[in-house]
Structures are given as C-alpha cells and as structure tokens.
N, C-alpha and C positions, 0 to 999 in steps of 0.2 A: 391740458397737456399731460400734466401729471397722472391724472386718473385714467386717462385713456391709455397712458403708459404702465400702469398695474393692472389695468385690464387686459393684457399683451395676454399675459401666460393664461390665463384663465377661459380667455379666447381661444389659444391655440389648442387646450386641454381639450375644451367642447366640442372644437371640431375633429377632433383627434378620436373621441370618444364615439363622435357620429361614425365617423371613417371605420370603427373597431365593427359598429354596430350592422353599417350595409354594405361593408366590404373587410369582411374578417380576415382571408387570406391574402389578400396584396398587402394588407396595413400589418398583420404580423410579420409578414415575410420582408418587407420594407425593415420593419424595426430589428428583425435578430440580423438580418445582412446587416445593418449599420452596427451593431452591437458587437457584434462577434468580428466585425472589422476592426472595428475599437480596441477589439481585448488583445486581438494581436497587435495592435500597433503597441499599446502598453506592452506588452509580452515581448516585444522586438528592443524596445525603449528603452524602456526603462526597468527591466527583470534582468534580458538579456545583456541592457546595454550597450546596443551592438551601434559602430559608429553611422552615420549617415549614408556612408555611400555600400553598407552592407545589406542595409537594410529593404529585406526582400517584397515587392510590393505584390507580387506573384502569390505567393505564401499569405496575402491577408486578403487577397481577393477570393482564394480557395478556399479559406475560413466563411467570409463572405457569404458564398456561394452554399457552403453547408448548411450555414444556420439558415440562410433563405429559402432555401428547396430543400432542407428534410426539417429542420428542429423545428422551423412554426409551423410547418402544415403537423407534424406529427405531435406537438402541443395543444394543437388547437383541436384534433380531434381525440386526445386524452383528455383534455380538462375539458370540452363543451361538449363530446357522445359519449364516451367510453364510461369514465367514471363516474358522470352523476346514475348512470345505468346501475352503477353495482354499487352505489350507496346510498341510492331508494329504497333500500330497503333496510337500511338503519333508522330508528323508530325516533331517536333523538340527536340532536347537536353533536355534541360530546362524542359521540359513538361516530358519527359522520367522519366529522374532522378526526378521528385517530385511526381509520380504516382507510382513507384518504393519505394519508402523511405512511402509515405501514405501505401502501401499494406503491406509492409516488417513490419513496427512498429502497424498494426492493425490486418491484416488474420495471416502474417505469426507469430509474436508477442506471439498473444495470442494462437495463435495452440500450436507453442515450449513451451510457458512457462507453460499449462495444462499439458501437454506430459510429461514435464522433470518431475512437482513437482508430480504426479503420478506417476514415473517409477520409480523417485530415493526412495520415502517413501517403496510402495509396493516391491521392493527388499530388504529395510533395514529391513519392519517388514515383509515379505511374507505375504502381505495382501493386497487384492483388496479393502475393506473397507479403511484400512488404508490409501490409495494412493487418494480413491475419496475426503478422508475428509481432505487431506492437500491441495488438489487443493480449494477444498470450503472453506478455512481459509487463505490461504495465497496466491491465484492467484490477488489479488486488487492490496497488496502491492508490488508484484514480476511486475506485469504489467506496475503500472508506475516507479518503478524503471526502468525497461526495458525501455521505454519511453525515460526518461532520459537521461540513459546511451547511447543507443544505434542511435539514431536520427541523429547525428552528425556524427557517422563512417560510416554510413549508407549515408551520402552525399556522403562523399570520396568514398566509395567504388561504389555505384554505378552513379559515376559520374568520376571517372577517373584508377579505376581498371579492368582491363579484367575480359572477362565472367568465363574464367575457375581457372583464380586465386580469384575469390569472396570469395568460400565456405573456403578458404585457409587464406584470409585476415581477414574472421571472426571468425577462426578458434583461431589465434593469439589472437584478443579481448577476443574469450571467455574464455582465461585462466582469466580474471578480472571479466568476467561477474559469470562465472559459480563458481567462489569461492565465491560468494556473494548467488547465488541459492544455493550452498551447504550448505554455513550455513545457510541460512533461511529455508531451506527444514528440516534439523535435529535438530533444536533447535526452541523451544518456543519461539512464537511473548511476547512479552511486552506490557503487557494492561496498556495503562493509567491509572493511579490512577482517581478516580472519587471523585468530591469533595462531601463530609459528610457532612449534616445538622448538627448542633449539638442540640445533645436533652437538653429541659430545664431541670433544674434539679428541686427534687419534692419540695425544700425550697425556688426556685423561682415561680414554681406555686402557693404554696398555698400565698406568700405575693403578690403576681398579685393579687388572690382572692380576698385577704383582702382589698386592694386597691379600687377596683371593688365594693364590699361589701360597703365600707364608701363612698364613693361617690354615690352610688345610696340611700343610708339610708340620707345621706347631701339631693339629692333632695326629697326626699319623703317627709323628714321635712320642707325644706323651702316650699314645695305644701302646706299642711298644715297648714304652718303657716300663709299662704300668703290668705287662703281657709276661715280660722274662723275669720280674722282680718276684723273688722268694722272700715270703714271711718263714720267718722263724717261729713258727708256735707248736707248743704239745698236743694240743686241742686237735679232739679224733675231728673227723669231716664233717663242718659247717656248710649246710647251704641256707642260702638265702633267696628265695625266688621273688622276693617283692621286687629288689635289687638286682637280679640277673648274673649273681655270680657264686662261685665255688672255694671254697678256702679248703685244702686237706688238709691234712692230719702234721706233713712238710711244711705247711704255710704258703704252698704255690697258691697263686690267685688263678684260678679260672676263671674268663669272660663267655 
C-alpha cells in the first residue's frame, strides 16, 4: 500500500512526460491555462486581497485563456524550433546556454511581456486602446522586473533541463511570475511623490522688500554723503585711477 502510494507521483510524472512527448501542444496549453489561472487567483487572494465575494472569476479565466492559446504554443515553438536553430551554431555548452539566456531575457522577454500586458488589459476592458496604453505605461517596469526575476531560471533551464520539458519548467515559475504581471496589469503604478517648492508667503515678500528697499536707500545716502563732503587739503590734484576717484587741490572728492 505504502509503495504503491510513493509510486503515485512518479507514475503521474511518466505519464505526464509521455503526454509532453506525443502531444506537446494540448499538454502545454493544459498546464499554462492552469497555471496562469493559479497566479490570478493568488494575485486576486492573497496580493490583492480582495474579499470573496469580489473576487472576479471572469479576470482568471481570461488569464487562463492567454497562457492557453498564446504563451504555450508560442513557448513551445521558441524553446523546440526557433532557438535550438540559432544556437547550433555555437560550438560549446557554455556559449549555448549564455546566447540562450541573452535571447530568452531580450527578444523573447520583451515579445511575452508586450503580448501578455495587451491581452490581459484588452480582455478585462474589451478595448484595443486599452491593451495599447498599458503596454506604453507599464512595459519598462514589467521588463526589468522580468530581467530580474527571470535570468537566473533561465541559467538552469537552459543549461541543464531538456528541450521538451523547458516550456513545462517555465511553466512552474510562472505561477510567481505571472501573479506579479497580474497585478501590475489591473492595478495603478504608484507615482512618486514629487518634491514641492514651497511658495514664499506674501508677509515674507514684502519684509524681503523692505529689507532691499533700506539697504539700497543706506547706499544712495552714503554716495551722497561721500559726493558733497569737501576735504580740506593743500595737495595740488591727486588722481588715483586704480580707485576710480579725483581729489583737487579744494579737497573735493570726485567719483
């Protein structure tokens, strides 16, 4: 009883693996509909927390429906035609898997992450507008989050996972990934607060003013005073041009 009961998973594995093997596209499309059904209900749950009776079951069928009819068929023909095509012609390992992982987090990247945040908007509002202008707001941030997150599975997988279990082992991540694109896809980015000047207020203008006002009325007096004041000296006429001024012979200051 026992053995045959730890034989369960291992069983299910093999047939799982056959199913991968003579029917690639139902059994991936099978697994990302469940997965990306998952990541919204997390996403709805337990991110958003949103209570029971809000929670949209419309909105995780049309996640559903994305990863089922675009993300595995368009998986399955990146990771088993496309890409082994352009890194046949890498001569070793090492150069495979890092030409791999550069294409995967750059073409393939930014293609899925355009795709999803336009499919999943334009089915929640039934709007092509809609779907263009969340990818034009929120593809930067989704990008290098993707960047991120994804760099590093993207070593293991295409450095030590088979070709036909890839779409499968990415499949797994993106219940993490795609509960993250879920809610940044249905909910408002967060603008930084932008720092405020503060304005002077009108009782510290006008004492500035005033300020300003008596210190140029200070010089205009001391020009002035300094303008009509006779020296008293013998001494025929001094100038001084370092200084800018005139002494006669009277002792009047000229400026």
């Amino acid at each position: 009883m026992i053995k045959s009961f730890l034989k369960f998973p291992s069983t299910i594995l093999k047939k799982y693996n056959s199913s991968l093997l003579t029917s690639p596209y139902k059994t991936k499309m099978a697994t990302a509909g469940f997965t990306y059904c998952l990541a919204d209900y997390i996403c709805q749950s337990h991110i958003e927390k949103k209570p029971t009776e809000d929670y949209s079951i419309e909105r995780s069928l049309n996640q559903a429906s994305v990863g089922a009819f675009f993300a595995a068929p368009s998986l399955h023909v990146w990771h088993s035609l496309i890409l082994p095509k352009i890194v046949k012609f890498c001569t070793k390992n090492i150069s495979r898997v890092l030409v791999s992982v550069f294409l995967n987090e750059t073409v393939l990247a930014g293609y899925f992450v355009s795709c999803l945040l336009f499919s999943f908007e334009s089915l929640r509002k039934k709007s092509l507008e809609a779907g263009a202008e969340n990818v034009k707001e929120k593809f930067l941030p989704a990008i290098e989050s993707s960047m991120k997150f994804w760099t590093g599975i993207s070593f293991v997988n295409y450095g030590l996972v088979p070709i036909h279990l890839r779409p499968v082992f990415v499949s797994c991540w993106s219940v993490v990934w795609q509960s993250y694109l879920s809610y940044l896809s249905n909910n408002q980015l967060k603008i930084e607060s932008q720092e405020v000047i503060p304005e002077i207020k009108e009782e510290e203008i006008s004492q500035s003013e005033i300020n300003k006002s008596g210190i140029f009325a200070k010089i205009k007096e001391s020009y002035s005073l300094i303008s009509s004041f006779n020296y008293k000296l013998k001494s025929p006429l001094f100038k001084n041009e370092e200084r800018g001024f005139l002494l006669t012979n009277e002792g009047t200051l000229i400026l």
